[in-house]
C-alpha positions as CSV (number, residue, x, y, z in Angstrom):
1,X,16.9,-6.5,-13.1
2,X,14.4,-4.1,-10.8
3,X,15.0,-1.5,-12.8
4,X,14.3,-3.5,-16.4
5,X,11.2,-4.8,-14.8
6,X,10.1,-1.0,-14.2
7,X,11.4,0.2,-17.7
8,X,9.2,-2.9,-19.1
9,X,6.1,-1.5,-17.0
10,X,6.8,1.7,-18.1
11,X,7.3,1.0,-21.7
12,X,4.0,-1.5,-21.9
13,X,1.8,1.4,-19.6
14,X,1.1,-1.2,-17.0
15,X,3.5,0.5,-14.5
16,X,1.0,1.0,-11.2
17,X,2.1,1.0,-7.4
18,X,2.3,-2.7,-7.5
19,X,5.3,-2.4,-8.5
20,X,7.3,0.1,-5.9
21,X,9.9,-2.2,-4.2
22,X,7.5,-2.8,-1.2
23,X,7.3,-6.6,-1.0
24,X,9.9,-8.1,1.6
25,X,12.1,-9.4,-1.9
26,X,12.0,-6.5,-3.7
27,X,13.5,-4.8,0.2
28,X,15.8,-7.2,-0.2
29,X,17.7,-6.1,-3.2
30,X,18.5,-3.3,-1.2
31,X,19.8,-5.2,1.6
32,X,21.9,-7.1,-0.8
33,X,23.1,-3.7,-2.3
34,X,24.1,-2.8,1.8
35,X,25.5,-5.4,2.3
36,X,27.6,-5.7,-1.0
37,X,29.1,-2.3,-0.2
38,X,28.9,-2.2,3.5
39,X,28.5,-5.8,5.3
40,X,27.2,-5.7,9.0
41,X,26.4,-8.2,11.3
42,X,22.7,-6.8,10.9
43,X,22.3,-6.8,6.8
44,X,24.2,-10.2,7.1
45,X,21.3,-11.8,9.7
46,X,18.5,-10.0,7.4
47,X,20.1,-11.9,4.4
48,X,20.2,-14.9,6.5
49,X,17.0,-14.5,8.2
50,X,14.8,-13.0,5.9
51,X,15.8,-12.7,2.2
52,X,17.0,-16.3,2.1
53,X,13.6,-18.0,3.7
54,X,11.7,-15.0,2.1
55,X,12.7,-15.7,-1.4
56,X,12.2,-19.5,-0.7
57,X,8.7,-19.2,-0.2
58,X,8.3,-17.0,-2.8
59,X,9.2,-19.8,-5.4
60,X,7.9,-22.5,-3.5
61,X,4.4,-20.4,-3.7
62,X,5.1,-18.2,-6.4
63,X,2.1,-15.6,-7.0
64,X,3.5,-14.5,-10.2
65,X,2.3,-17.9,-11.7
66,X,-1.1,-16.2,-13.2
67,X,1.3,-14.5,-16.1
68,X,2.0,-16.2,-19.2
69,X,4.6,-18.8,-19.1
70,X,8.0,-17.4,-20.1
71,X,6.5,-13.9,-20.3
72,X,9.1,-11.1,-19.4
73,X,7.8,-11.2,-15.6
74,X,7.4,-15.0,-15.3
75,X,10.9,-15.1,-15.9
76,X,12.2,-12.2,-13.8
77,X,10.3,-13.3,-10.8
78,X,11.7,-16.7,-10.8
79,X,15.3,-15.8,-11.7
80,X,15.4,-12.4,-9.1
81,X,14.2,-15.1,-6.7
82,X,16.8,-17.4,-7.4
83,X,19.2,-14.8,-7.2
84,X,18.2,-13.5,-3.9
85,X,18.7,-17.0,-2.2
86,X,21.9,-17.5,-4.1
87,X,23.6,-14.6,-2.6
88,X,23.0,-15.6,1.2
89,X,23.4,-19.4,0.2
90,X,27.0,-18.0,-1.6
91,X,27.7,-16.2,2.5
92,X,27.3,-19.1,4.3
93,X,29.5,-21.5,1.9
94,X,32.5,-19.4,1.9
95,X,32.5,-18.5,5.5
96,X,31.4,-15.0,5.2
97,X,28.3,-15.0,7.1
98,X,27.7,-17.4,10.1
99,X,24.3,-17.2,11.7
100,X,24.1,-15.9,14.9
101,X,20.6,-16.1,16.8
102,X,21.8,-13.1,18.9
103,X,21.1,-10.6,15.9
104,X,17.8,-12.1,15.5
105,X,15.9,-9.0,17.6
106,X,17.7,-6.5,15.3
107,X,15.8,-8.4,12.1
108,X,12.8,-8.6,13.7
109,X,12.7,-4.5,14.8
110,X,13.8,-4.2,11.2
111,X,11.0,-6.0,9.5
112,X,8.5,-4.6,12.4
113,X,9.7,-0.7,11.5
114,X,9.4,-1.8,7.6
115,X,5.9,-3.5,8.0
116,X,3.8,-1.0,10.3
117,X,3.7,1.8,7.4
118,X,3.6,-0.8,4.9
119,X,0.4,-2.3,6.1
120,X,-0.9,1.3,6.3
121,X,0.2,2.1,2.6
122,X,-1.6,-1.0,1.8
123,X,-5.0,-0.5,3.1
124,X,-4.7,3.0,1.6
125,X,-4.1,2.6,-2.1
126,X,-6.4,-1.2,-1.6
127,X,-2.2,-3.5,-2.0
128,X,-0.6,-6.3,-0.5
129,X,3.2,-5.7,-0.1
130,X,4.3,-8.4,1.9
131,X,1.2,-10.1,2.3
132,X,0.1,-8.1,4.6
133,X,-3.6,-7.5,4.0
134,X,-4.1,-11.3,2.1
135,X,-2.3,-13.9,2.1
136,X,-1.0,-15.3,-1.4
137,X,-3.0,-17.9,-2.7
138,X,-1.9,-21.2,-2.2
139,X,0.8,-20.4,0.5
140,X,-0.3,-21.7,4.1
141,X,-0.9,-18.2,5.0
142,X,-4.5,-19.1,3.5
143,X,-4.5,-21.5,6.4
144,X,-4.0,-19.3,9.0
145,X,-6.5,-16.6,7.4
146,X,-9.2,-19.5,7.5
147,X,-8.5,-20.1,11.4
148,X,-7.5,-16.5,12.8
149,X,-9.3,-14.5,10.4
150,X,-8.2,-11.1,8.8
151,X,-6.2,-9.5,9.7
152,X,-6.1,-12.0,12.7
153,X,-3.6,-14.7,10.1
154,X,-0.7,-11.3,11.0
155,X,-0.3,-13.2,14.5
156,X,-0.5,-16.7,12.9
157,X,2.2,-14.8,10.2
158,X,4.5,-13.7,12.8
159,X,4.3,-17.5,14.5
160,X,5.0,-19.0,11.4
161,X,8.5,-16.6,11.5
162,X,9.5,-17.2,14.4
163,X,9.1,-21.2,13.6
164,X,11.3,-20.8,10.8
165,X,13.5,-19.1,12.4
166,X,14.0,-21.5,15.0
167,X,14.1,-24.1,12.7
168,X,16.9,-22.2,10.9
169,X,19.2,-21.2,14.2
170,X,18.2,-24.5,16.3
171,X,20.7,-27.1,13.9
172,X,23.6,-24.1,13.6
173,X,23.4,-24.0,17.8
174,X,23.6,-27.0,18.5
175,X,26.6,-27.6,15.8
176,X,28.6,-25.1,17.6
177,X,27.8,-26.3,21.1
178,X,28.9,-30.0,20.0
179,X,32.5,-28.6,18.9
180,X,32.8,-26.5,22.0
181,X,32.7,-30.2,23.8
């Protein structure tokens, strides 16, 4: 589907940076790829940790909404989304992947070594992979950029990760400490 979405750009002359595989969902078709061919205990926690809550937030504030309805990239964004929380969702149901808060500082150096240059690259060519240099509009990043400032919301951003996180790992601990009783 990443690939039809470039073809589309290329074919309509709108292809532009935008559109390298930069943002933390379009990383994460890679991850899937990995992890399709070669699961890990790390790609497993990314697609846990990151690609699943990632892609969540990217539908519950979707940026692509400014495109026509039913356009060719109104309907990729929302269905590549879908797909990439299917596939961890799909993990977890079968008994494939179980979440393991231990592998958590292996995401985070992964996301931290894949955002640094990203931020740079950003301020360079004036983008916003990952929302790194603005938040998207109507997300509550926009919150923290109106208390902490720019690029101030990044520390608010990282906050808001580690929230999620914990309210992702906190119910699977304590499930597993109940049946060790």
């Amino acid at each position: 589907m990443e690939i039809s979405k470039d073809l589309y750009h290329i074919s309509h002359g709108t292809f532009s940076f935008y559109y390298l595989p930069f943002h933390l969902c379009s990383l994460a078709i890679f991850i899937v790829f990995w992890h399709a061919f070669r699961p890990t205990k790390t790609n497993s926690e990314m697609l846990y940790a990151l690609v699943l809550p990632g892609a969540l937030a990217a539908l519950i504030f979707p940026e692509w909404t400014t495109t026509a309805i039913f356009s060719y990239m109104h309907n990729h964004s929302f269905i590549i989304h879908g797909l990439l929380i299917a596939y961890p969702i799909m993990l977890l149901t079968s008994g494939e992947h179980v979440p393991n808060w231990r592998q958590l500082h292996k995401v985070a150096i992964a996301l931290a070594i894949t955002a640094f240059p990203i931020y740079f690259f950003n301020k360079y060519y004036d983008l916003n992979f990952m929302f790194l240099n603005t938040p998207s509009p109507g997300s509550p990043l926009v919150l923290l950029e109106q208390w902490l400032g720019n690029p101030g919301y990044l520390i608010g951003f990282a906050g808001m990760i580690g929230a999620v996180w914990f309210l992702m790992y906190m119910p699977i601990s304590m499930m597993k400490n109940a049946k060790k009783r």
